[in-house]
gemmi code that builds the backbone of each chain (N, CA, C; Angstrom):
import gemmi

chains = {
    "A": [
        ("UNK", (37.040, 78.311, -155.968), (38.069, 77.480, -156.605), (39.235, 77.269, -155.645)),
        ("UNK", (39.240, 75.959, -156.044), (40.689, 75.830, -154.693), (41.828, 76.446, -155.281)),
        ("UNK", (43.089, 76.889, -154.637), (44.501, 77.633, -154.323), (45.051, 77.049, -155.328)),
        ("UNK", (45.616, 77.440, -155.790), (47.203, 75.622, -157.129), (48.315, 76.624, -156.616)),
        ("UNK", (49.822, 76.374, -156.856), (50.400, 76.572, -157.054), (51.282, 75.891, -157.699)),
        ("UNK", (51.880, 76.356, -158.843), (52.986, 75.086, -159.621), (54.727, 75.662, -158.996)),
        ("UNK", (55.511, 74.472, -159.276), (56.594, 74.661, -159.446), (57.414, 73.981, -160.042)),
        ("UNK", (58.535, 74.669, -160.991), (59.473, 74.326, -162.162), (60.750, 73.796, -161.315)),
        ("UNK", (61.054, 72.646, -161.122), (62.340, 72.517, -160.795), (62.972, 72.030, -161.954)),
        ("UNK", (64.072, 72.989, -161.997), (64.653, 73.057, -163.031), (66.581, 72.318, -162.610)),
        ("UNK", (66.658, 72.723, -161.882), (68.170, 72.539, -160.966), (68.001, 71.010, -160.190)),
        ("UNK", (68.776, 70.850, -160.461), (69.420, 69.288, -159.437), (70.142, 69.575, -158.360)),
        ("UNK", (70.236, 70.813, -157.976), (70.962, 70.848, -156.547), (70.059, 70.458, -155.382)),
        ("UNK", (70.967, 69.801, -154.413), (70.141, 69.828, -153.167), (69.334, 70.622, -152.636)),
        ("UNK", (70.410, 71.673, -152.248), (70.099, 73.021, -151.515), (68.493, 73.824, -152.285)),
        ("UNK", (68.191, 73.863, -153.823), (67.433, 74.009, -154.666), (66.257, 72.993, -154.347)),
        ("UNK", (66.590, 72.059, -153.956), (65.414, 70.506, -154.312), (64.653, 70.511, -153.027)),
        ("UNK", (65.773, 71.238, -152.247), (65.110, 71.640, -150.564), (64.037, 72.481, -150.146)),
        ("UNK", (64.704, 73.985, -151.255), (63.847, 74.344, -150.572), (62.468, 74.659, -151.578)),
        ("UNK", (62.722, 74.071, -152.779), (61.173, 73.634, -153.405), (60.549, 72.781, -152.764)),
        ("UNK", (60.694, 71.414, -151.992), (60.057, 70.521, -151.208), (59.313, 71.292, -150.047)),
        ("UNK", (60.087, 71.985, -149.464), (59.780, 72.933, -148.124), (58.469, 73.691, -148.845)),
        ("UNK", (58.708, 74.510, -149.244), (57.570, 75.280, -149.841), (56.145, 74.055, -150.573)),
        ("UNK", (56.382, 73.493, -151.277), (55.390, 72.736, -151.935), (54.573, 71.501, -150.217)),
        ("UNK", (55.519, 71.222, -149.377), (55.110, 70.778, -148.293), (54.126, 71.669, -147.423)),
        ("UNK", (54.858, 72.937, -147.048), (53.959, 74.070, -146.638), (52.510, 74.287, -147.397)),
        ("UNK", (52.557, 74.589, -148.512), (51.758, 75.029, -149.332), (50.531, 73.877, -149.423)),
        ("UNK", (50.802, 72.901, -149.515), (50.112, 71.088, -149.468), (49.329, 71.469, -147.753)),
        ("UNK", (50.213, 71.920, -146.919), (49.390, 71.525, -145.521), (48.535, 73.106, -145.597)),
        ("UNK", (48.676, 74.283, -146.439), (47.560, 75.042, -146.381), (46.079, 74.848, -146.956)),
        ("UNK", (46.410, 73.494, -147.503), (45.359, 73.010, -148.660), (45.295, 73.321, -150.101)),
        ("UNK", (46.742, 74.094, -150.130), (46.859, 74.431, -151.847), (47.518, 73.304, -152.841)),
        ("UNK", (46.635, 73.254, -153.932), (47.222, 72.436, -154.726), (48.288, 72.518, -154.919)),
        ("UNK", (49.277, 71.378, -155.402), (50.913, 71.593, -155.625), (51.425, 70.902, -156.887)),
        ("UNK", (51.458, 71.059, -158.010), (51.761, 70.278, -159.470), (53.750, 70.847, -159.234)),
        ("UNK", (54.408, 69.979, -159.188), (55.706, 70.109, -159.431), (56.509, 69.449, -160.666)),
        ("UNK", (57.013, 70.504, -161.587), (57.384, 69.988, -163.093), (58.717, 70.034, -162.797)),
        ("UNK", (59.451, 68.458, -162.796), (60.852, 68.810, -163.085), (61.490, 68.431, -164.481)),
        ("UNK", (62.719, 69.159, -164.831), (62.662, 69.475, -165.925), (64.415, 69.743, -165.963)),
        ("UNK", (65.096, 69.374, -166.769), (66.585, 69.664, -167.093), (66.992, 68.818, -166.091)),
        ("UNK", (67.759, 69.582, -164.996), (68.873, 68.522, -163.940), (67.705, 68.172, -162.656)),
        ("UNK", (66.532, 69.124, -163.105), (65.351, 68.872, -161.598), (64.935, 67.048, -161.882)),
        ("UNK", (65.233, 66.832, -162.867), (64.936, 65.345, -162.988), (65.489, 64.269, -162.243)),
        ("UNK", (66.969, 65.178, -162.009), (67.953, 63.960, -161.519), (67.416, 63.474, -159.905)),
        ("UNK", (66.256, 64.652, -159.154), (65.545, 64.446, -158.265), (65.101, 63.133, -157.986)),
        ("UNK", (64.049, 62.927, -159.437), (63.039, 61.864, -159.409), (63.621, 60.422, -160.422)),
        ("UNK", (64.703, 60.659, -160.151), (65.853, 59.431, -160.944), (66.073, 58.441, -159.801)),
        ("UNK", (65.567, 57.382, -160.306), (66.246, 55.937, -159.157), (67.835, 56.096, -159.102)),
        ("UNK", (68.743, 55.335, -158.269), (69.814, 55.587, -157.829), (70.851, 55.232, -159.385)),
        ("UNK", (70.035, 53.987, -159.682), (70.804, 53.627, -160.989), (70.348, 53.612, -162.336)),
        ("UNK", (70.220, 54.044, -163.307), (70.206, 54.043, -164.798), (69.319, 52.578, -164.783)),
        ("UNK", (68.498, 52.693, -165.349), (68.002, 51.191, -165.934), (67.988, 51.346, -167.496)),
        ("UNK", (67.287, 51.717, -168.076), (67.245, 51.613, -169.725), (68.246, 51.688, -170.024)),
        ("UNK", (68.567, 50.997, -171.141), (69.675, 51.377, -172.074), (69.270, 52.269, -172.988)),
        ("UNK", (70.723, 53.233, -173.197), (70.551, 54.524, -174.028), (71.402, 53.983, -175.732)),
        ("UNK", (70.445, 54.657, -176.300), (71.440, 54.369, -177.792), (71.819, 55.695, -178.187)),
        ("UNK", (73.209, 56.000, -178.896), (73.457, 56.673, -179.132), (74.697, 57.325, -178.026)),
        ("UNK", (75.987, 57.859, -178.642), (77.542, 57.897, -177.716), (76.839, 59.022, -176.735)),
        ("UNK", (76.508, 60.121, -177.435), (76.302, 61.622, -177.072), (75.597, 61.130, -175.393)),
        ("UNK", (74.109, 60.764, -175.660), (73.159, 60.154, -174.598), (73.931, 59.229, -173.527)),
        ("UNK", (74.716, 58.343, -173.940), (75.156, 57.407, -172.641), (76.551, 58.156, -172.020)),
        ("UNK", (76.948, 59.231, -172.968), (78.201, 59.619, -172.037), (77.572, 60.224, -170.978)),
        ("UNK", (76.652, 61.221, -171.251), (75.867, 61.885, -170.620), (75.197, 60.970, -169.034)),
        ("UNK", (74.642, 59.930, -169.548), (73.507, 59.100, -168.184), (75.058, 58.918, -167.653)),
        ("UNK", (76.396, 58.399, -167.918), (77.153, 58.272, -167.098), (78.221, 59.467, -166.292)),
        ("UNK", (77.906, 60.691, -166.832), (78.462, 61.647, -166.460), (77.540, 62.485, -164.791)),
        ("UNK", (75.836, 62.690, -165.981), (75.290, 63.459, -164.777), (74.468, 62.093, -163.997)),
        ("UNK", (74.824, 62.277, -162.714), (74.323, 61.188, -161.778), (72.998, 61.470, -160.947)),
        ("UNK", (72.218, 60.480, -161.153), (70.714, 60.833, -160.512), (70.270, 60.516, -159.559)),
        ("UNK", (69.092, 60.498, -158.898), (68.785, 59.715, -157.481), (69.059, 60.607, -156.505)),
        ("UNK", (67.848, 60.450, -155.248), (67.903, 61.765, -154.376), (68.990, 61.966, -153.580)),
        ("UNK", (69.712, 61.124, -153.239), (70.762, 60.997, -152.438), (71.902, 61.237, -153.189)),
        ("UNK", (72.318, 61.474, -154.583), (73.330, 61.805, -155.117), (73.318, 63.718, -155.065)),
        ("UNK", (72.364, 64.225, -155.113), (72.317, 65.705, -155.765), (73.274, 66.226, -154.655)),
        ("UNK", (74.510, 67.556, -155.801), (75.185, 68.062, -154.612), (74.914, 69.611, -154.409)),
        ("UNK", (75.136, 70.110, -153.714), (74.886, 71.509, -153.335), (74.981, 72.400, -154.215)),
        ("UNK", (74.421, 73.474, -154.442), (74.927, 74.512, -155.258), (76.273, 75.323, -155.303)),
        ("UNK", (76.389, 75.482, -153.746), (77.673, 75.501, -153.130), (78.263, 75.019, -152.367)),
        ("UNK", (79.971, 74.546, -151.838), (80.428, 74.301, -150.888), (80.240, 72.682, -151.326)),
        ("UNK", (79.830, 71.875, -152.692), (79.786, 70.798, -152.390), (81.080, 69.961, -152.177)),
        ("UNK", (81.996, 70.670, -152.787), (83.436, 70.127, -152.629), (84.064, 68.840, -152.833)),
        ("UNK", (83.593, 68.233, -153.938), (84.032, 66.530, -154.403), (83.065, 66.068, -152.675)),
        ("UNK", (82.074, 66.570, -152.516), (81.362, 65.763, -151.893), (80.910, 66.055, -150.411)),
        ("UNK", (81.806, 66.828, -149.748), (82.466, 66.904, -148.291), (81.442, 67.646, -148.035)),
        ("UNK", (81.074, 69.299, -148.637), (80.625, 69.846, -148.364), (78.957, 69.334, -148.135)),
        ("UNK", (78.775, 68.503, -149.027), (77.058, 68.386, -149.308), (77.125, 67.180, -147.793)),
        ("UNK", (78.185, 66.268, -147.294), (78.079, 65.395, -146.588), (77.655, 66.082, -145.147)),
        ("UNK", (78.277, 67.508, -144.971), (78.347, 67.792, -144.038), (76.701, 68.617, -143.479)),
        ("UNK", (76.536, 68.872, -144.948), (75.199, 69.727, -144.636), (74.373, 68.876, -144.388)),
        ("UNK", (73.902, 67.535, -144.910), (73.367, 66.296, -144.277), (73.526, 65.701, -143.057)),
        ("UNK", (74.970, 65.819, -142.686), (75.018, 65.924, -140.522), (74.109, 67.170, -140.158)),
        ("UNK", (74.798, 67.934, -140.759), (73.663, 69.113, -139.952), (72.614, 69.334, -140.012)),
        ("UNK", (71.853, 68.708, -140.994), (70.276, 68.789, -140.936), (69.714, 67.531, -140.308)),
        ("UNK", (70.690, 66.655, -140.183), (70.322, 65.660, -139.129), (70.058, 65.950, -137.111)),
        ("UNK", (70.967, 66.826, -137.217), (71.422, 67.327, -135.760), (69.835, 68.497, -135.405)),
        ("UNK", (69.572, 69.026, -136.819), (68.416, 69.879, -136.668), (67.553, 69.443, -136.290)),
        ("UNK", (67.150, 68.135, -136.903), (66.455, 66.956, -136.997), (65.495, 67.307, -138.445)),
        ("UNK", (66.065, 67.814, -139.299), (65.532, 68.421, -140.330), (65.563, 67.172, -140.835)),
        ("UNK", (64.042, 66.787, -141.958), (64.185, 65.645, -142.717), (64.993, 65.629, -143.972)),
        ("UNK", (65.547, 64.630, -144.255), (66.306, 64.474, -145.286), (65.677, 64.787, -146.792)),
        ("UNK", (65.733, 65.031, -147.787), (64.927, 65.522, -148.851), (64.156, 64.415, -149.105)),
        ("UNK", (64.829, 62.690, -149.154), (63.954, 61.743, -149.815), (62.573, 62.008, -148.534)),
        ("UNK", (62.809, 62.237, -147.838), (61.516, 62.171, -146.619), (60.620, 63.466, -146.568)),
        ("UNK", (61.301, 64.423, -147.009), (59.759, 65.296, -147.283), (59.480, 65.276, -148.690)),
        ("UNK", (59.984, 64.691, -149.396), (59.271, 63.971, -150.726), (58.256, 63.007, -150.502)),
        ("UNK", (58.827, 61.939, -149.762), (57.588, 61.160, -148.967), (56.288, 62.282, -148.589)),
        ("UNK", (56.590, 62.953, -147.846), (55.924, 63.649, -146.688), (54.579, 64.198, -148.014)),
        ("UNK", (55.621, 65.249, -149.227), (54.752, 66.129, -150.366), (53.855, 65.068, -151.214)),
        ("UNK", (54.168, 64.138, -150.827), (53.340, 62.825, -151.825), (51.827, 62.416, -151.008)),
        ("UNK", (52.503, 62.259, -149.364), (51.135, 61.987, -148.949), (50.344, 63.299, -148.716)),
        ("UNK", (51.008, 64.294, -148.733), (49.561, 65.789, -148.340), (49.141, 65.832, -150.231)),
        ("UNK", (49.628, 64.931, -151.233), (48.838, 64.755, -152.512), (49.453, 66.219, -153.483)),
        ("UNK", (51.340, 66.259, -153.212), (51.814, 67.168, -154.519), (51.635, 65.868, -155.439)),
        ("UNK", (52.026, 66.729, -156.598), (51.905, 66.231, -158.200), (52.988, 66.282, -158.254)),
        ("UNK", (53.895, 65.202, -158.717), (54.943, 65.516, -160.060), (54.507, 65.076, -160.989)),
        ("UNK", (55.987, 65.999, -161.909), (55.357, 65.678, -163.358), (56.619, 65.808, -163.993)),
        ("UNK", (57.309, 64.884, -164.991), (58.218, 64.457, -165.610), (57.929, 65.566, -166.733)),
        ("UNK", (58.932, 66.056, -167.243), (59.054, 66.958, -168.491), (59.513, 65.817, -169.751)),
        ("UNK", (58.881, 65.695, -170.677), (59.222, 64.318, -171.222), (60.470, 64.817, -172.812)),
        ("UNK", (60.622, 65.902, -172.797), (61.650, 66.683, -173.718), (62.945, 66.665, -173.174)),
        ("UNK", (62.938, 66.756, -171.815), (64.154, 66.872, -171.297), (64.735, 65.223, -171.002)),
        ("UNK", (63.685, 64.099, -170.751), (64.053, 62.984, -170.533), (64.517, 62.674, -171.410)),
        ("UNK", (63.839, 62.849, -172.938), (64.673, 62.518, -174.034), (66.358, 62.652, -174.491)),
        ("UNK", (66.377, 63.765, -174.038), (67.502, 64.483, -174.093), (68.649, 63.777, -173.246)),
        ("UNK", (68.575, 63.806, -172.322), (69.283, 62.886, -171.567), (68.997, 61.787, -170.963)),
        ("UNK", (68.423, 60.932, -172.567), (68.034, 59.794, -172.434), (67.561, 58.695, -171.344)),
        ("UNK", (66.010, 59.070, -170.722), (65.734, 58.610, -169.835), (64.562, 58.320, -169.695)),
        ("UNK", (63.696, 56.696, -169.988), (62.911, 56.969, -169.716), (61.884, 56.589, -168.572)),
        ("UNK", (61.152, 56.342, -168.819), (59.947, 56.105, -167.698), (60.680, 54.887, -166.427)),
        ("UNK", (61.019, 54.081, -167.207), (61.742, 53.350, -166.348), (62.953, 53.389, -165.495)),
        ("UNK", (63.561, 54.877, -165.128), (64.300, 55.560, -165.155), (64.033, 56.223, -163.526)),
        ("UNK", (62.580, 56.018, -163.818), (62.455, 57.590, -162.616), (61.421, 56.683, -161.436)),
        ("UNK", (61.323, 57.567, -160.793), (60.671, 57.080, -158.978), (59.110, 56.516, -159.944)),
        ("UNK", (58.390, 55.462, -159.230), (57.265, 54.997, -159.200), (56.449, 56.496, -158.971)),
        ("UNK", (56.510, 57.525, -157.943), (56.293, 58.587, -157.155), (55.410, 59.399, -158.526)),
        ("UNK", (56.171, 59.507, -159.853), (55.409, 60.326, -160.901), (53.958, 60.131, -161.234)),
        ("UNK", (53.301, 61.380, -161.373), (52.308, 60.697, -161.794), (51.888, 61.267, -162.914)),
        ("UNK", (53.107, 61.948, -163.643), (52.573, 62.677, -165.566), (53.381, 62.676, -166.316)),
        ("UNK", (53.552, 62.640, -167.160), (54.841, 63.145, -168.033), (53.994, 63.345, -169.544)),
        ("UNK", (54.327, 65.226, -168.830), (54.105, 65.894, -169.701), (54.814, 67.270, -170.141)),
        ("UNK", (54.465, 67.957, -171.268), (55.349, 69.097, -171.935), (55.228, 70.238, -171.207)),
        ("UNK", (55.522, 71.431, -172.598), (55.157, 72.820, -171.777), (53.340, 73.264, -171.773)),
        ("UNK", (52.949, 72.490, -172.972), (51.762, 72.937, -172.275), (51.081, 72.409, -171.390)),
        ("UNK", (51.069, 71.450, -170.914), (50.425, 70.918, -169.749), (50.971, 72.022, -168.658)),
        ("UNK", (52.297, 72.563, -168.723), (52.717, 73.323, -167.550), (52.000, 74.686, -167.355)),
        ("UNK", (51.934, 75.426, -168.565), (51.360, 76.853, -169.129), (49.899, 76.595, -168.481)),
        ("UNK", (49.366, 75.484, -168.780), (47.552, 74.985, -168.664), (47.689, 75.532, -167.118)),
        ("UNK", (48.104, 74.549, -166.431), (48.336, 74.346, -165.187), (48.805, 75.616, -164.156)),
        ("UNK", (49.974, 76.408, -164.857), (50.312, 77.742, -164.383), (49.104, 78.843, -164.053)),
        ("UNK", (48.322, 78.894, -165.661), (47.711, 79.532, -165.588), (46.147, 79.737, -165.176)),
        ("UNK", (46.036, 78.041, -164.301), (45.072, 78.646, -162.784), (45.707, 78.625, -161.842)),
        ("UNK", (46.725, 78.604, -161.778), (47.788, 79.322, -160.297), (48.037, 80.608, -160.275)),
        ("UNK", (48.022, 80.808, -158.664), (48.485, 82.131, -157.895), (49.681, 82.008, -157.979)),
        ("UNK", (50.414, 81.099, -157.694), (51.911, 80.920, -157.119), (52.459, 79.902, -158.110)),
        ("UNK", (53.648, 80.756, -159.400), (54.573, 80.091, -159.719), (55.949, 80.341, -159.725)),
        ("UNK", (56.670, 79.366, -158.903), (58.124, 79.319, -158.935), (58.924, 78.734, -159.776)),
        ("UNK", (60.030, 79.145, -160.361), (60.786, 78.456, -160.770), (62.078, 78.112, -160.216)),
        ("UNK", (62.895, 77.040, -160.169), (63.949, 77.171, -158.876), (64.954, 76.631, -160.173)),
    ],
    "B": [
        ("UNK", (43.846, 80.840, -118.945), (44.363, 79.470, -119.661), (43.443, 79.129, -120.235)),
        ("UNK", (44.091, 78.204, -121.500), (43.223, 78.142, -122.415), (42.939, 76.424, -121.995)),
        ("UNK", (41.961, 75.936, -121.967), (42.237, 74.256, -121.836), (42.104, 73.757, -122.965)),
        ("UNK", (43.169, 72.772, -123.544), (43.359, 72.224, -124.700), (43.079, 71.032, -125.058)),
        ("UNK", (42.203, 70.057, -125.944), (42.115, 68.781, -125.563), (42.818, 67.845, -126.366)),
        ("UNK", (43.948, 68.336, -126.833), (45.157, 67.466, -127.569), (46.842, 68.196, -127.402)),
        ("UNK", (47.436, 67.734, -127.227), (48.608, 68.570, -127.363), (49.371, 67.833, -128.469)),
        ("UNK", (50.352, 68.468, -129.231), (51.531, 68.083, -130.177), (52.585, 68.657, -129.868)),
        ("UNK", (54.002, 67.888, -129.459), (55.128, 68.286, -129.539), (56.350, 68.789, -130.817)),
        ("UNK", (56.215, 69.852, -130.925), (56.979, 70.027, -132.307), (58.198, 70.433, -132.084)),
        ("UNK", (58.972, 70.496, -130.270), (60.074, 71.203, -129.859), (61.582, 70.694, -130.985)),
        ("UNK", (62.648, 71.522, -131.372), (63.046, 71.277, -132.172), (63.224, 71.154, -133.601)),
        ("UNK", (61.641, 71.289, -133.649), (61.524, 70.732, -135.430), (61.567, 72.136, -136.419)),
        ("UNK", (62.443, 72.043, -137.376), (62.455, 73.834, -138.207), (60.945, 73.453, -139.096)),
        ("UNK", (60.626, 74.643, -139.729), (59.707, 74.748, -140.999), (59.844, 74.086, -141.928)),
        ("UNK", (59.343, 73.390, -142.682), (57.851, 73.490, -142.338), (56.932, 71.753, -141.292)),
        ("UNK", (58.036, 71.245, -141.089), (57.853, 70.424, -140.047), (56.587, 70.593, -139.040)),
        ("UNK", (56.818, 71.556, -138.364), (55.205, 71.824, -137.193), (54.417, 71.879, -138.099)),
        ("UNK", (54.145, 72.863, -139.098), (52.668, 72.778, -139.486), (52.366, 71.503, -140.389)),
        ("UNK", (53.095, 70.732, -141.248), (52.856, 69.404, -141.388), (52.383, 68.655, -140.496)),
        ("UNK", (52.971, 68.395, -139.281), (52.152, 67.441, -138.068), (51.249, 68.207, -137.339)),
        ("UNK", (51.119, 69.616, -137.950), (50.142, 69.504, -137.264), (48.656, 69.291, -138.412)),
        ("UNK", (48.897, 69.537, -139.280), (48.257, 68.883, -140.710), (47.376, 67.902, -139.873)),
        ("UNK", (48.195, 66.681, -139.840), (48.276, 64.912, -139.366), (47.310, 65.818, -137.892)),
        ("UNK", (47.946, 66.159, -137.065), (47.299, 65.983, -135.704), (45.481, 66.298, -135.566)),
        ("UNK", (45.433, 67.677, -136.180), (44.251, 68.091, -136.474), (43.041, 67.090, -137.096)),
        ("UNK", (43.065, 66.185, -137.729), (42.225, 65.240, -138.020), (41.978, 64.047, -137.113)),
        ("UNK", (42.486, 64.170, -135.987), (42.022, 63.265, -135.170), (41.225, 64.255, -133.945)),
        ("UNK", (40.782, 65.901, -133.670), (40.408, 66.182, -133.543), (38.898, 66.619, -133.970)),
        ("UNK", (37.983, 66.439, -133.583), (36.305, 67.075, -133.523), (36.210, 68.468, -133.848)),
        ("UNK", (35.531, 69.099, -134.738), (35.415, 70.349, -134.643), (35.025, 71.199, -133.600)),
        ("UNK", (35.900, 72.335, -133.434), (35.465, 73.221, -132.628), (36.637, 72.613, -131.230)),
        ("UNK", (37.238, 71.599, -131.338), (38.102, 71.139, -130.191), (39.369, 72.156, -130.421)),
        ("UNK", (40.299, 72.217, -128.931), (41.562, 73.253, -129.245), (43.029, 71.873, -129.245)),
        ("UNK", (43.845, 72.315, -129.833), (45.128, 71.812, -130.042), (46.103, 72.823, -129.592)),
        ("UNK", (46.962, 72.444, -128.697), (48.188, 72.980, -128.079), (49.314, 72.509, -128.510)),
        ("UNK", (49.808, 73.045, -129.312), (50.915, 73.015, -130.033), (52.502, 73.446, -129.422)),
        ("UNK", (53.545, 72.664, -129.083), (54.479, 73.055, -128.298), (55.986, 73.641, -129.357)),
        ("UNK", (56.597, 74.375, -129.604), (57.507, 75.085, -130.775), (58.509, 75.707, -129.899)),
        ("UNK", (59.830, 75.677, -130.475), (60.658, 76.562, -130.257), (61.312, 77.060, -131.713)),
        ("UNK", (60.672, 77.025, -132.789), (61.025, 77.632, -134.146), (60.475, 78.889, -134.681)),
        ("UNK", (61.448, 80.096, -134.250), (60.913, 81.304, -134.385), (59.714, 81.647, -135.224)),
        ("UNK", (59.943, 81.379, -136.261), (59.289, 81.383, -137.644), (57.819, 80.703, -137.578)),
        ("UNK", (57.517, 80.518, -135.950), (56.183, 79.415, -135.829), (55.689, 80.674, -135.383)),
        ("UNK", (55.664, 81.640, -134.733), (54.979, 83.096, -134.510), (53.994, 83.372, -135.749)),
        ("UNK", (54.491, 83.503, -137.034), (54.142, 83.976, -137.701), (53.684, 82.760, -139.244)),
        ("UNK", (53.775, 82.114, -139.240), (53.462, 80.588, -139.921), (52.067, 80.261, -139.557)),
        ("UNK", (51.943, 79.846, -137.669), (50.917, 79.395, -137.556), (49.874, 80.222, -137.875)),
        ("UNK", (49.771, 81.259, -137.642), (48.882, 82.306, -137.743), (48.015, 82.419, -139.293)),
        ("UNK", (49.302, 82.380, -140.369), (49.092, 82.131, -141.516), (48.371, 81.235, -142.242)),
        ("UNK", (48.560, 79.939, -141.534), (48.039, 78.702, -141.510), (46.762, 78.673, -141.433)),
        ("UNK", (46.596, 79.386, -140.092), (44.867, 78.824, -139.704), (44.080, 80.048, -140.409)),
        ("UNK", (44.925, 81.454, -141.049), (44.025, 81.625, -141.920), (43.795, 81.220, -143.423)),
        ("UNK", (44.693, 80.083, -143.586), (44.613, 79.955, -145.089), (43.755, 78.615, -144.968)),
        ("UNK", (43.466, 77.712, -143.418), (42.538, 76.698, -144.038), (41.600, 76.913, -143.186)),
        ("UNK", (41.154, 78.039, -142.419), (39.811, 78.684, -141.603), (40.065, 77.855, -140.386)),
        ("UNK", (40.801, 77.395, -140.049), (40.855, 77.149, -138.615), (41.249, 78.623, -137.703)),
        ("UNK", (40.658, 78.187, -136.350), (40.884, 79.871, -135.608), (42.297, 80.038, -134.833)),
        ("UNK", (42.822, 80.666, -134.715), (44.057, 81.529, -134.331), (43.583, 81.927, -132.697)),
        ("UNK", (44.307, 81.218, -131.553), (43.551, 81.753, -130.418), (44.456, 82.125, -129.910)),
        ("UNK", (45.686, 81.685, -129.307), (46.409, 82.258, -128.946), (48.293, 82.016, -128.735)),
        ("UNK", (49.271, 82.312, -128.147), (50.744, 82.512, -128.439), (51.150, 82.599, -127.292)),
        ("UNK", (52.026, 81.738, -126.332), (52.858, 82.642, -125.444), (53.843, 82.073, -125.428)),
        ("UNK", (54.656, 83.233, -125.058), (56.250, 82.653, -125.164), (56.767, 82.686, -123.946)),
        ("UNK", (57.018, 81.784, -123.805), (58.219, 81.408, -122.571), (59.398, 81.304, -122.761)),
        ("UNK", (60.574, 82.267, -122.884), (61.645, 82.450, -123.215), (62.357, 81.464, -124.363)),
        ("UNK", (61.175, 82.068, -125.484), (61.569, 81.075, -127.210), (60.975, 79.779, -127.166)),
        ("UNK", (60.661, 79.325, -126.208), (59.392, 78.224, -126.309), (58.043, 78.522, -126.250)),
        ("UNK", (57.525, 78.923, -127.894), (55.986, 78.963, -128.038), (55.180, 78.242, -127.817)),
        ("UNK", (54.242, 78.675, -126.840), (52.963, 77.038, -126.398), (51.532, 77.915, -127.380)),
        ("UNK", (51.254, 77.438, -128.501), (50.280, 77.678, -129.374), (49.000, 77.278, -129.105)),
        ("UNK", (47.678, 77.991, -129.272), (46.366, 77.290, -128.854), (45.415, 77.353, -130.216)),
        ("UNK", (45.238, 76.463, -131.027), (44.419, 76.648, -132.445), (43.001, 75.811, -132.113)),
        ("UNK", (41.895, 76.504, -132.538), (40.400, 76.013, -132.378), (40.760, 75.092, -133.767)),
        ("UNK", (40.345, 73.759, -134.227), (39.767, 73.159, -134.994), (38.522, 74.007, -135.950)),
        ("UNK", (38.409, 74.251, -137.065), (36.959, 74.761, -137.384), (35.965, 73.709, -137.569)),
        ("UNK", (34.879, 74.580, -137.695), (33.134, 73.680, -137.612), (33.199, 73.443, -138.668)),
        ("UNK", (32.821, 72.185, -138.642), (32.265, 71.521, -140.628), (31.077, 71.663, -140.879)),
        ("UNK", (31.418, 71.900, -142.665), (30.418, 72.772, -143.151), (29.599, 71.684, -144.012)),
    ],
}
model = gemmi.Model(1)
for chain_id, residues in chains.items():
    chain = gemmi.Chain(chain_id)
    for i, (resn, *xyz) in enumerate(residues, 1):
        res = gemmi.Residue()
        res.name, res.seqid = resn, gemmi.SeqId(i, " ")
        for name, pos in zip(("N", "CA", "C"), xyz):
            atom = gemmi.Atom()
            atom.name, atom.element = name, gemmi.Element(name[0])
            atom.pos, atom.b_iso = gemmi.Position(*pos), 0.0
            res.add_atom(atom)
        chain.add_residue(res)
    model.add_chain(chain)
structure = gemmi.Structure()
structure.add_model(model)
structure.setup_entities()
């Protein structure tokens, strides 16, 4: 049986979105399967830059206009500093020549990771399908995740 | 010396960068051919090694030239 490993991104931080990509990239070039469930702010990952659907309801649209999505928005866990901080860590992973997150997302797509939209949490902060990267290819609950976990060796949650 | 009949430059690049291209490089190799892999990312000591045992490619050899690893990996035989 081939290798799986899943992972829960749960967090919208960069620094978080990094180094789940890193690992699920690694893991992809050992030949292990890679199903990645994001889920809560891990969504704001696989969020186009701008809101498309309209949300009904005050609670839901304060929200799509409060937390901001799209790979290039997520800020650090730390040090993001109204911005400065996360800008700077992006020079420096440039200077590394480290790829930028949207590019080893690219990269985890062609060695064939999985995402997978948590479709409870989209609700929640009203978002749907039309919402998120072309890149998905599920949107599904917890049990599809549990199913999935439990022929994996390796599960993270970040 | 090992003679190699592809080389890949990975100088510079952190983890998991090298073993991704070298993912890509390895399929334009024949089985049983060697790939020379060029690294200065510590963490490639002990990665590559890992690598070629997690997809049966062979592990041949490492030398370091003051933090520049020149790597030698056999391709495996298809089964």
């Amino acid at each position: 049986m081939k290798d799986k490993m899943t992972l829960i991104l749960f967090s919208g931080d960069l620094d978080k979105a990094i180094a789940g990509f890193n690992l699920a990239t690694a893991a992809a070039s050992m030949g292990i399967e890679v199903v990645i469930f994001f889920t809560f702010w891990g969504l704001n990952i696989i969020r186009k830059e701008k809101k498309v659907s309209r949300t009904k309801g005050l609670k839901k649209k304060l929200f799509g206009i409060i937390n901001k999505g799209g790979v290039n928005n997520l800020p650090l866990s730390r040090f993001h500093m109204s911005g400065i901080g996360t800008k700077m860590m992006k020079q420096l992973m440039k200077e590394m020549k480290f790829p930028p997150l949207a590019e080893l997302m690219k990269l985890a797509k062609n060695l064939g990771v999985k995402f997978v939209a948590c479709t409870t949490t989209m609700g929640m902060m009203g978002l749907t399908k039309d919402d998120l990267i072309p890149e998905v290819d599920a949107y599904a609950g917890a049990a599809t995740y549990l199913a999935n976990a439990g022929q994996s060796r390796i599960n993270l949650f970040l | 010396m090992i003679k190699a009949n592809a080389e890949l430059d990975c100088l510079g690049l952190y983890c998991p960068m090298p073993i991704a291209k070298t993912v890509e490089k390895m399929k334009e190799l024949k089985p049983g051919e060697v790939l020379e892999i060029l690294a200065d990312d510590e963490g490639i000591k002990s990665d590559m090694p890992a690598w070629c045992e997690a997809t049966g490619n062979e592990f041949l050899a490492i030398e370091d030239e003051n933090g520049k690893f020149r790597i030698y990996i056999r391709k495996k035989e298809a089964k």
